[in-house]
C-alpha positions as CSV (number, residue, x, y, z in Angstrom):
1,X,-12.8,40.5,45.2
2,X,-15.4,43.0,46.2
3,X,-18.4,42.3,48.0
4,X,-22.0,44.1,47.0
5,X,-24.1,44.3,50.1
6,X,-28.2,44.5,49.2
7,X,-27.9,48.5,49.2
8,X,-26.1,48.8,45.8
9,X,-28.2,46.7,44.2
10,X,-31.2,48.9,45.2
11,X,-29.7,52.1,44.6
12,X,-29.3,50.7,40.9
13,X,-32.4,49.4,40.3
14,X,-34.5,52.3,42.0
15,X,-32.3,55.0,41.0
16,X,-33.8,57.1,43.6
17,X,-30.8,58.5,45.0
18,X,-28.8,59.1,41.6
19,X,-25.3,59.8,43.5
20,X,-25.6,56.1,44.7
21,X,-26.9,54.6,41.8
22,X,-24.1,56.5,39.3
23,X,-21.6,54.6,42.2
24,X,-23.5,51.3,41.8
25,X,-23.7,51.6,38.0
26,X,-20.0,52.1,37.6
27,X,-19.3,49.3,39.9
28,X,-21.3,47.1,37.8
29,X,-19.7,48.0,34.6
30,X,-16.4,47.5,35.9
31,X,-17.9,43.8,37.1
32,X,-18.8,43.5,33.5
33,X,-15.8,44.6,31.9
34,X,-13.4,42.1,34.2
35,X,-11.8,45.8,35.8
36,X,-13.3,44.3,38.9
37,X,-14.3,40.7,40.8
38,X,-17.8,40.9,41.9
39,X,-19.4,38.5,44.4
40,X,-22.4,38.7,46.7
41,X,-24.1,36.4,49.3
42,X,-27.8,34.5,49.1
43,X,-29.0,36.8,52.0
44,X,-28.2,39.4,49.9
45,X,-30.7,37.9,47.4
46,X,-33.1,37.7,50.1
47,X,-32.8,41.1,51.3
48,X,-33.6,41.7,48.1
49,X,-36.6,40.2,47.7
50,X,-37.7,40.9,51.2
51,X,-37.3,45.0,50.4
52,X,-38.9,44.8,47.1
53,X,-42.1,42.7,48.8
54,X,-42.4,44.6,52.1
55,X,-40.9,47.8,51.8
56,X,-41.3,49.0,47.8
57,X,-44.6,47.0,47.7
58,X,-43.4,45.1,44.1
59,X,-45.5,42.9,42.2
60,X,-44.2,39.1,42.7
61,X,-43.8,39.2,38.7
62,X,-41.7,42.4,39.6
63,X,-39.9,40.5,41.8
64,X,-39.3,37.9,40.1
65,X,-37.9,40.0,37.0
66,X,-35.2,41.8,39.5
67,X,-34.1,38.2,40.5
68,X,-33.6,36.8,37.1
69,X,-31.3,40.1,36.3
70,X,-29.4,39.9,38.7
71,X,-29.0,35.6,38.6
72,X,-27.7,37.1,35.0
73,X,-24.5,39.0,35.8
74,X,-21.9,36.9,34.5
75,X,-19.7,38.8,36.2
76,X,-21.4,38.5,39.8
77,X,-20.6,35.8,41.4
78,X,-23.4,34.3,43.8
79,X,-22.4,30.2,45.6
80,X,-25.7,29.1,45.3
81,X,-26.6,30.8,42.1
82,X,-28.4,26.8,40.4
83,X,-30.0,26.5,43.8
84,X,-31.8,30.0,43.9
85,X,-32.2,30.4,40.3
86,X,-34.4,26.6,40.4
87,X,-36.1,28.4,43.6
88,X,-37.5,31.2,41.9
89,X,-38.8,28.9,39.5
90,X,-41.1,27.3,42.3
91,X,-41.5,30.4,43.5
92,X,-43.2,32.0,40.0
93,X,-45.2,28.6,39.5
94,X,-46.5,28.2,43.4
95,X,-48.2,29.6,46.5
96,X,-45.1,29.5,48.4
97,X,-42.6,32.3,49.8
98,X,-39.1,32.3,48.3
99,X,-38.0,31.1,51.7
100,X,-40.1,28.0,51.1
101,X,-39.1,27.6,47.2
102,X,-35.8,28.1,48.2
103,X,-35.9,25.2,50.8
104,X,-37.6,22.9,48.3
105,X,-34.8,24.0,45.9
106,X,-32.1,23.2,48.0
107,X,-33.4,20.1,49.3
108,X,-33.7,18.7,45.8
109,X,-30.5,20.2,44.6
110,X,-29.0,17.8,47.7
111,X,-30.7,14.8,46.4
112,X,-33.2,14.8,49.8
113,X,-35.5,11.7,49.7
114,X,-37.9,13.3,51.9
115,X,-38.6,16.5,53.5
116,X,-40.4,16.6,57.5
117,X,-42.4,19.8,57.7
118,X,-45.7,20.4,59.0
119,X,-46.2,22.8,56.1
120,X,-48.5,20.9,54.3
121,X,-48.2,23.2,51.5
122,X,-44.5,23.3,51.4
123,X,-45.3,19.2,51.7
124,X,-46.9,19.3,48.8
125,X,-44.8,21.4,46.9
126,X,-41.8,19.0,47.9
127,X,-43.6,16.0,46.3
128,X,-43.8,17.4,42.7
């Protein structure tokens, strides 16, 4: 098993530095063709989104679109995959950070009757 730390992913779908991303592209095709066991962690995921939002200055539909490719590597595997995957749904149709879509997610995905925050949009969100 080989981890992928936030950097590869990057490297791949910037292609700024183009030593790294040849290195990040071969990875992945060895993910793809089973010569290799991927796996990666949600904070990971979050780096992700947190360097794509702060740093790179992407759209949230750009966001959103790296996600979803990266949710669809068979070959990757990701523990929370359902949970983040229905979190970037809430995350696309709402006001609300991933953070926050993610903790509506997971909350739900554990069968949570209620959620206590004073966030009354997260609240609210919640409640749908």
């Amino acid at each position: 098993m080989i981890f992928v730390d936030t950097n590869y992913f990057l490297r791949y779908f910037f292609k700024d530095i183009p030593g790294q991303y040849e290195t990040a592209k071969k990875l992945f095709i060895d993910g793809a063709t089973g010569k290799k066991n991927l796996f990666t962690s949600i904070i990971v995921i979050f780096e992700i989104y947190w360097m794509f939002t702060s740093f790179y200055n992407k759209t949230k539909q750009e966001v959103i679109d790296v996600l979803n490719k990266i949710l669809k590597l068979n070959f990757l595997q990701l523990e929370e995959k359902e949970v983040i995957a229905i979190a970037i749904g809430i995350y696309k149709r709402s006001n609300l950070d991933l953070e926050d879509s993610y903790n509506i997610a997971y909350s739900k995905f554990h069968n949570a009757a209620s959620i206590k925050t004073f966030d009354k949009k997260l609240e609210k969100e919640f409640l749908k």
